[in-house]
Structure formats: C-alpha cells, structure tokens
C-alpha positions in Angstrom: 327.8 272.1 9.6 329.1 268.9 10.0 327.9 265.7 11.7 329.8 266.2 14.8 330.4 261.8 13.9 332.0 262.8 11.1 334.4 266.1 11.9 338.3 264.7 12.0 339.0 266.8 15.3 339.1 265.3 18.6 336.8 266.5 21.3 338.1 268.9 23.6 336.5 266.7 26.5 337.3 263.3 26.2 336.3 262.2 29.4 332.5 263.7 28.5 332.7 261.4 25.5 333.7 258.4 27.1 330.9 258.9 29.3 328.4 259.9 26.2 329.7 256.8 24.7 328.9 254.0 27.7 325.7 255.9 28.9 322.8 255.6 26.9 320.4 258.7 27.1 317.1 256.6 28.2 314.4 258.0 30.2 314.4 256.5 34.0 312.4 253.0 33.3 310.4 253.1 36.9 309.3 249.6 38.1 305.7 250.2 37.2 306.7 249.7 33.3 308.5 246.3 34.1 305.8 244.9 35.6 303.4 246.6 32.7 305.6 244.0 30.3 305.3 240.9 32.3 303.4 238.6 30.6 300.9 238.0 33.1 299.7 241.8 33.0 299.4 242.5 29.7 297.6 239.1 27.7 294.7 239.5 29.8 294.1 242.5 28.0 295.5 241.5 24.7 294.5 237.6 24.8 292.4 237.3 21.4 295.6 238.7 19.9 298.1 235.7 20.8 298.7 232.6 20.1 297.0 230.5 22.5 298.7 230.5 26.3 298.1 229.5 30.0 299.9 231.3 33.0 300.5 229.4 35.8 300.5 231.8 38.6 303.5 230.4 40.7 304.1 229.6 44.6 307.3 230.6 46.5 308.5 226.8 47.1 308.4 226.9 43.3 310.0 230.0 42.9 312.9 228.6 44.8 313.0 225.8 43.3 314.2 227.4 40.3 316.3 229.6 42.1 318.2 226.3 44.2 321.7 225.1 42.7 321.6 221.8 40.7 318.9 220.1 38.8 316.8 217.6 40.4 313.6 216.6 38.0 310.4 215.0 39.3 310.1 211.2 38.7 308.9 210.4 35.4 305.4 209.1 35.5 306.2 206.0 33.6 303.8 203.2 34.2 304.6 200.2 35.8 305.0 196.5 33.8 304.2 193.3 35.3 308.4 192.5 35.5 308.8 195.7 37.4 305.9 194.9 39.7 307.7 191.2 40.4 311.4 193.4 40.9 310.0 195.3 43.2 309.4 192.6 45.6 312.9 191.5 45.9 314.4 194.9 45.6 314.8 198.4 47.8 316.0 201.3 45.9 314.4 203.9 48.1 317.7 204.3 49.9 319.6 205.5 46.3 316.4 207.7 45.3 316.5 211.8 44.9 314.0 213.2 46.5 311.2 214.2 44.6 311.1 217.8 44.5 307.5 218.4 43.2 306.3 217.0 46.8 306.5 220.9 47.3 304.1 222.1 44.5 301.9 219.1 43.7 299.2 221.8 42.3 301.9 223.3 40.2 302.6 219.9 38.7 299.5 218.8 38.0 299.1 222.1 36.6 301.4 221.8 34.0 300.9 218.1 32.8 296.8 218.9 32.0 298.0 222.0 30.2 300.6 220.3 28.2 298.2 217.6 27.8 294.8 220.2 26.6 297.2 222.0 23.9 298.0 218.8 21.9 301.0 217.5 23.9 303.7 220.3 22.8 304.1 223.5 24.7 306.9 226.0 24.9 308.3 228.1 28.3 309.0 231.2 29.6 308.8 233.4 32.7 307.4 236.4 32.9 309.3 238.0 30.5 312.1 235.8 28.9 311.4 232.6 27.0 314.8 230.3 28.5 316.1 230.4 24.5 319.5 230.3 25.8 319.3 226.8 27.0 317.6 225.2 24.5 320.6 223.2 23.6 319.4 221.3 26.8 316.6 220.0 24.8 316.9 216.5 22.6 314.9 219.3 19.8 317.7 221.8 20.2 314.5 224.3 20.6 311.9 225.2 23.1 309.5 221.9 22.5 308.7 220.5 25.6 306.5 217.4 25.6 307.1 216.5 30.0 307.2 219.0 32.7 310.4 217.9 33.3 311.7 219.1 29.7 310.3 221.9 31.0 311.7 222.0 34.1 315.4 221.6 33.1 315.3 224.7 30.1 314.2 226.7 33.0 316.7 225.7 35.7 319.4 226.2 33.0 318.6 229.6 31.7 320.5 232.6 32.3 317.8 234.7 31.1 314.8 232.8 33.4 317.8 233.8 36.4 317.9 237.0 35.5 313.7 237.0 35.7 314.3 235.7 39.0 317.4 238.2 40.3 317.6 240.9 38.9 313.6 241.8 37.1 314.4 245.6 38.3 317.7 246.2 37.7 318.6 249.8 36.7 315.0 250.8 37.5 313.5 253.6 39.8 310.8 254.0 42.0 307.3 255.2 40.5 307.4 258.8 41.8 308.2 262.4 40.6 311.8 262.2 41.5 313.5 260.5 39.1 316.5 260.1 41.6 314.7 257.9 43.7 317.3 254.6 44.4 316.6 251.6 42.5 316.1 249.5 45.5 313.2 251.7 46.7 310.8 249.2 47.8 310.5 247.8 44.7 307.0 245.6 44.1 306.6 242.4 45.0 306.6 240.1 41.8 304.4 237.8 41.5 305.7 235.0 39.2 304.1 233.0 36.6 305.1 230.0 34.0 303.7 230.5 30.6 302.6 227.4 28.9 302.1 228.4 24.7 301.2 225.9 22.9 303.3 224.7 20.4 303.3 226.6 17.1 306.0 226.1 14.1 306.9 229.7 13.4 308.2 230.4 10.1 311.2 233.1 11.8 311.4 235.3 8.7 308.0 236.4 9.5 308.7 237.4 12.9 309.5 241.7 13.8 310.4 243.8 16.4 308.7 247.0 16.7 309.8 250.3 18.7 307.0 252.2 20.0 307.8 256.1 21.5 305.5 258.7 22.6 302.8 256.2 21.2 304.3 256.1 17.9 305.1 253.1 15.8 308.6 254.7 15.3 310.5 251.5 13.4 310.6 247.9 12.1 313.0 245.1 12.0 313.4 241.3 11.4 313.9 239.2 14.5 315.6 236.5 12.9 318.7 238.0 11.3 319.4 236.4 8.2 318.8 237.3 4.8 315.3 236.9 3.2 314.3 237.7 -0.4 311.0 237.2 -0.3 310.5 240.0 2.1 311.8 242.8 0.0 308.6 243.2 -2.7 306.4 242.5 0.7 307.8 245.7 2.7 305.3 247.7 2.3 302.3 245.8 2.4 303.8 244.1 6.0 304.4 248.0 7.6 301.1 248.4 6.9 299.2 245.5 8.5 301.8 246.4 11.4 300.9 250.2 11.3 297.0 249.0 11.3 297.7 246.4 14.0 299.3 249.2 16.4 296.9 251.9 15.5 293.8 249.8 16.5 295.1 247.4 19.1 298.1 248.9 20.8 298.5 252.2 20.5 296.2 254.0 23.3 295.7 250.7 25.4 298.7 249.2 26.8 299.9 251.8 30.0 302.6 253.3 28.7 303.5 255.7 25.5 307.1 253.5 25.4 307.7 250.3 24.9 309.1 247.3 21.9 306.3 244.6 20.8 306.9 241.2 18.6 304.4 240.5 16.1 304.3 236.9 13.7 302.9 237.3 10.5 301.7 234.3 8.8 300.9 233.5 5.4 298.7 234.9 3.6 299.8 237.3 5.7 296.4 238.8 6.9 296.3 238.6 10.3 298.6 240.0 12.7 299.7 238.3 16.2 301.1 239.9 19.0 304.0 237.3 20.7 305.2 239.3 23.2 305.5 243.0 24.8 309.3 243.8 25.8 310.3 246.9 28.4 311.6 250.3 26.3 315.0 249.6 28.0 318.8 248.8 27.2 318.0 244.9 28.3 315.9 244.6 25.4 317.7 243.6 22.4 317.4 246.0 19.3 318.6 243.8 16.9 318.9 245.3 13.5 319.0 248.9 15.3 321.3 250.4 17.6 319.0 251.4 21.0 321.1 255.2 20.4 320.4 255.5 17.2 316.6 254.5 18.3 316.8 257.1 20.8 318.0 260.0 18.5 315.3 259.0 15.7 312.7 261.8 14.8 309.4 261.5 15.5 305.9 263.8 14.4 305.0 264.6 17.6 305.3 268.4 17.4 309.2 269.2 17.2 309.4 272.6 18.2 312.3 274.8 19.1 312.6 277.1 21.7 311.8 280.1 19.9 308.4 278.5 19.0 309.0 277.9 15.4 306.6 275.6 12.7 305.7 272.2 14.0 307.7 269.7 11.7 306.9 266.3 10.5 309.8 263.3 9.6 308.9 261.3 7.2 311.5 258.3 7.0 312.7 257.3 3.6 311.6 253.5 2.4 315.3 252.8 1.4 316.2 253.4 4.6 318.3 256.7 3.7 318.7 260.2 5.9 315.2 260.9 6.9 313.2 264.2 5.1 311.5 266.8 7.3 308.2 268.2 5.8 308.2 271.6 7.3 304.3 271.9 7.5 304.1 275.9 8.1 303.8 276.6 4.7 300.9 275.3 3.0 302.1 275.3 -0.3 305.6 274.0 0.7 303.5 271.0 2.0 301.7 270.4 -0.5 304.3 270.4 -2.9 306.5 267.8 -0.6 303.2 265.7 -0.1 302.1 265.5 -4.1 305.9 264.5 -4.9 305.7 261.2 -2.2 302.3 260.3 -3.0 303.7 256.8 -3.7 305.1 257.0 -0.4 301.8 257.5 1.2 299.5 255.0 -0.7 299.2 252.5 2.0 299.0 255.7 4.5 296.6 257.9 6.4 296.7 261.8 4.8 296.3 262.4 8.8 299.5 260.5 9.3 302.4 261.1 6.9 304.9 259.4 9.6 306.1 256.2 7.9 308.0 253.8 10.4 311.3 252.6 9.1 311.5 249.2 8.4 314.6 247.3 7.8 315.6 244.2 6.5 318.7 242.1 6.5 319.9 242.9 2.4 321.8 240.1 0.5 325.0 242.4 0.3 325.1 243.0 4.2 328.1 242.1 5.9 325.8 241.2 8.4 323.6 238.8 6.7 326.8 236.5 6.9 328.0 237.0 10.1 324.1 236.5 11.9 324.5 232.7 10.8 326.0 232.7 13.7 324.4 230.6 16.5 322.5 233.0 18.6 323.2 232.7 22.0 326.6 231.1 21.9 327.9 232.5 25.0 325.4 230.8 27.0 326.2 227.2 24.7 328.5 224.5 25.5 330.2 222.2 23.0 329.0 219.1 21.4 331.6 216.8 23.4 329.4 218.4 26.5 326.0 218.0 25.4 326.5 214.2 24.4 328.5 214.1 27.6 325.5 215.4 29.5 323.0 212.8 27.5 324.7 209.8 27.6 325.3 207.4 30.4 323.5 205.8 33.4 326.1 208.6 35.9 323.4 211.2 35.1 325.1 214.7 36.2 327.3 213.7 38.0 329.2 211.9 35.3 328.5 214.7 32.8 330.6 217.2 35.3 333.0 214.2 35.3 333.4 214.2 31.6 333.3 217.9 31.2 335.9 218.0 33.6 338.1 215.7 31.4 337.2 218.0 28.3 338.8 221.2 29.8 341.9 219.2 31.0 342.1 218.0 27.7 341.8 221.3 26.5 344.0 222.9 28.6 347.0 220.3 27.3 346.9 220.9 24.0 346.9 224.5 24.8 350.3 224.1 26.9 351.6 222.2 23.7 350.6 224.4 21.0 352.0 227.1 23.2 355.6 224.9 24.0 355.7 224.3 20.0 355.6 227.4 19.1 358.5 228.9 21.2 
C-alpha cells in the first residue's frame, strides 16, 4: 500500500486535511508539566548535573518591572573621583535624573551583583524557562555575557521570549484533571518567578543536543547548533551512548513526567555528560533538526500491539538515519536471526534494550547545512544602522528612536523610487 504522502490522488476531504495539516496531534500539555520544566523545579533535583547556577526567587515589583514599557537601568555604581566630588558642589542634576528603579527591589539587586561577583564576574540570564537569546544583539558581546546587572537587566527587558515567560507561560495548556477538555484558563497556578544566574561557560555549540524523551524513552537526537560538523560523524555512536547512559541513570524514572525534550553539553574528552536545560514536550519547543509530527509519529518499544492482540514488536531505528526496521519478537528464531545480523548495531547497547535513538546530524551535502548559517533569531534583530544608533550618543533612547525613526524614512524613499523607476 502506499504512503498515503506519496499516492498522486487528492483527498476526498480537503477540509479534514487542512485541519490534519495545521493541528498537531499532541497530547493535552496540562499546567502541571509547565511548571515541571521551569527551571527552578527541576535543578534542585538535578543540581550536580549542571553547570553551576543560582535562582533568584523574584518579587512582584520585579516582576513588573520587567513587564513595564521602556527601559530604565539602575545607576551604575561607578565610584566617585575627587573632580566629581568638587562638581558636585556647584552643580544639581537631581532635577534631570531617572528615577532609579531598583529602589523597589534593593534585595533583588544586591542579589545579583554578589552572584555575578562569586562566579568570577561573567554570568549568563534567563527566566524560568527561556534564556533572552533573542536579544543578545543588545549586548556590546553580541551573546549572553553579562558582566553588570544592568547588562542583565536590558537582555531581559528586550526579549520576546523572557515576555512570553511572563504572558503567556500556559498558553494552549489545560487544567490538571481527568477531563482533558477543561479550558485553558482554568485557574491556572500561580507562578512563581525566578532569574537564573549561570556562570559563565564558553560552550563549544557543536557539542551541544536536543533529546526527545516519550513514554520514558530516549526516542531521538539532534545537534542544537545547526551547521555542519565533521568531526561529529566517526563520534555518533560513542556520543548516543554516553546520552543513552546519561538518561537511563539520571533522567529516565526521576523527572515527573514520561514526556518531555532535555539539552545535554558534551565536552571534550567527552566523558561526562551535563544537563543545560529541561524543555516542555510541546509545539513551543523548537525541534530543530526534526519535525515535532514526524516526532510524534516515530515508533517506539513500548509494546505496540494491535487490537486483535497480536506479537509485541520492537523498532529498532537505522544508524543512517533510513526507514526504521521492526524486529517482530514472537518468533524466537525470527529474533534471533534479526538480532545476530545487527550485532554491530547493538555493541554499545543493552541485549535488554535493542531500541536505538536516532541521532542526526547536519551532513556536508544538506541543503540545510547552508541555509542554518543564517543568523538565528533574525526576526527578533534589528539592523546594524540600529544597533550603533542605539549605542552611540549622549541622547540615550530617546535619540536612538530618533535615529531609527530617520532609518525607516529613509527606507521608505528609496522604496517609493525604486518603485517610480521601475514603472
């Protein structure tokens, strides 16, 4: 029978494929498993496994801070010199100053200049679930190094993704009951908020991977950074299995529930395993080298039976990334055919476990490998006339919007003219 992908006549229903098509067949993802993947939940339990991190739990007067329109920073703590000291004496500025919005959450402050200050001078962001990547063109680094609370302050203010942590944390979710057709907006749980402080690490981002995890099974692998990396190739194997190991013994029957995505960093030699962050098993979670249906439709050993009651079946996915094979275990001679011709496949594997979790790669000859040089996040970047706009200047903001004002009026005329030449 054909794929019904591949057969050349139209469905009979195209409405019902339309829908198929823009509807993605996930369970209900209750509130319960949101908060499960915040940050402040789960590395309590996991803390010997990451890299080295402080959560600040946050006030409200913070919280809407970062939810207020515009930026206002802190002062600086600069310290005074003797020919400020003399200015001051013939000089009031108090009338021009902002005011300073940390007057609100002193503790909070304070807070996050020791931390910065006990892990070396160099931390890096996030809420509880998103790191503010998107606005890291903010930052004199173009990354996430933040050396001030202010630097710190101003990636989070300008992030779409911390404003979505903020807004919308439960969106498309349900209420933790037995109906599944409980409204989303069913009393939904109270968050409570918390900036986490990591300490500054130089990740090498080829050694970085997203992993799916259904029904408690590691069910596939992919590169987070998504360009092209040789190296990686002859290492395949030998990574899936520190991953496998890692999930078996650390993740697998601790974290609360059987589905979820978790990041893991690698780093040479390549020994150790650490666990960066836990991510919900929802469409907001990025699937990168995967598509989240072709996720969803992937095979996995936990007893596939058919209604009739036939054999339990195993899938066993291919190392080159091909159709997977099913090992029809009913038939002990059939299976131990199938399982003496793979033995190579199962060398780094449990006999308890033939499952093996796909993992792919970014190849040189992918399409893809070319077109993910692209700047990630661009819809959320400006251009460079902007950010030198925004950096340049005693005006501060006000002078940037000025300028960025002029730049789409600019914009906008040579537009009309290309348009008028070419009539």
């Amino acid at each position: 029978m054909p794929h019904p992908e591949s057969d050349s006549q139209p469905p009979a229903d195209s409405s019902a494929e339309q829908e198929q098509l823009t509807s993605l067949p996930f369970p209900p993802v209750t509130h319960s498993h949101i908060l499960n993947c915040s940050y402040h939940n789960w590395h309590p339990r996991y803390r010997t496994l990451t890299p080295k991190s402080r959560a600040i739990p946050l006030t409200s007067s913070f919280v809407s801070y970062l939810r207020a329109d515009g930026i206002v920073l802190p002062p600086e703590d600069i310290q005074p010199t003797d020919d400020d000291n003399n200015l001051d004496a013939y000089s009031d500025d108090s009338a021009g100053e902002e005011p300073d919005p940390s007057t609100e959450w002193k503790e909070i402050h304070t807070q996050v200049k020791s931390t910065i200050s006990e892990f070396g001078g160099i931390v890096t962001p996030k809420l509880n679930w998103s790191a503010p990547k998107d606005a890291s063109w903010m930052s004199a680094t173009n990354d996430l190094q933040c050396r001030t609370p202010n630097e710190i302050y101003l990636l989070l203010k300008s992030s779409d993704f911390v404003t979505h942590d903020l807004e919308y944390p439960y969106d498309g979710c349900v209420a933790d009951s037995t109906d599944s057709s409980s409204p989303s907006d069913a009393n939904p749980p109270d968050i409570p908020y918390h900036l986490v402080l990591r300490k500054y690490v130089n990740f090498n981002p080829s050694l970085e991977f997203r992993c799916f995890v259904r029904n408690r099974v590691l069910l596939c692998i992919c590169q987070r950074d998504q360009n092209h990396f040789d190296f990686l190739f002859p290492m395949r194997d030998s990574l899936r299995s520190r991953i496998q190991a890692f999930f078996d013994e650390k993740l697998k029957d601790t974290f609360p529930d059987p589905n979820f995505t978790f990041d893991v960093y690698l780093p040479p030699p390549h020994q150790r395993v650490w666990l960066v962050d836990i991510n919900p098993w929802a469409e907001r979670t990025d699937p990168l080298l995967f598509g989240w249906l072709e996720i969803l439709q992937m095979k996995d050993p936990i007893g596939i039976q058919e209604e009739d009651g036939a054999e339990e079946q195993f899938v066993r996915l291919s190392l080159n990334g091909n159709n997977p094979t099913i090992l029809d275990l009913g038939a002990a001679g059939e299976s131990d055919s199938e399982s003496e011709s793979e033995e190579d496949l199962d060398a780094e594997s449990d006999d308890d476990n033939p499952f093996l979790p796909e993992f792919r790669l970014v190849k040189r000859d992918d399409p893809e490998a070319y077109a993910f040089t692209t700047p990630q996040y661009s819809a959320s970047k400006l251009p460079k006339e902007v950010v030198e706009a925004s950096m340049t200047g005693p005006g501060g903001m006000s002078e940037f919007l000025g300028k960025w004002q002029d730049i789409l009026a600019k914009q906008t005329q040579e537009s009309d003219s290309d348009s008028e030449g070419g009539r």
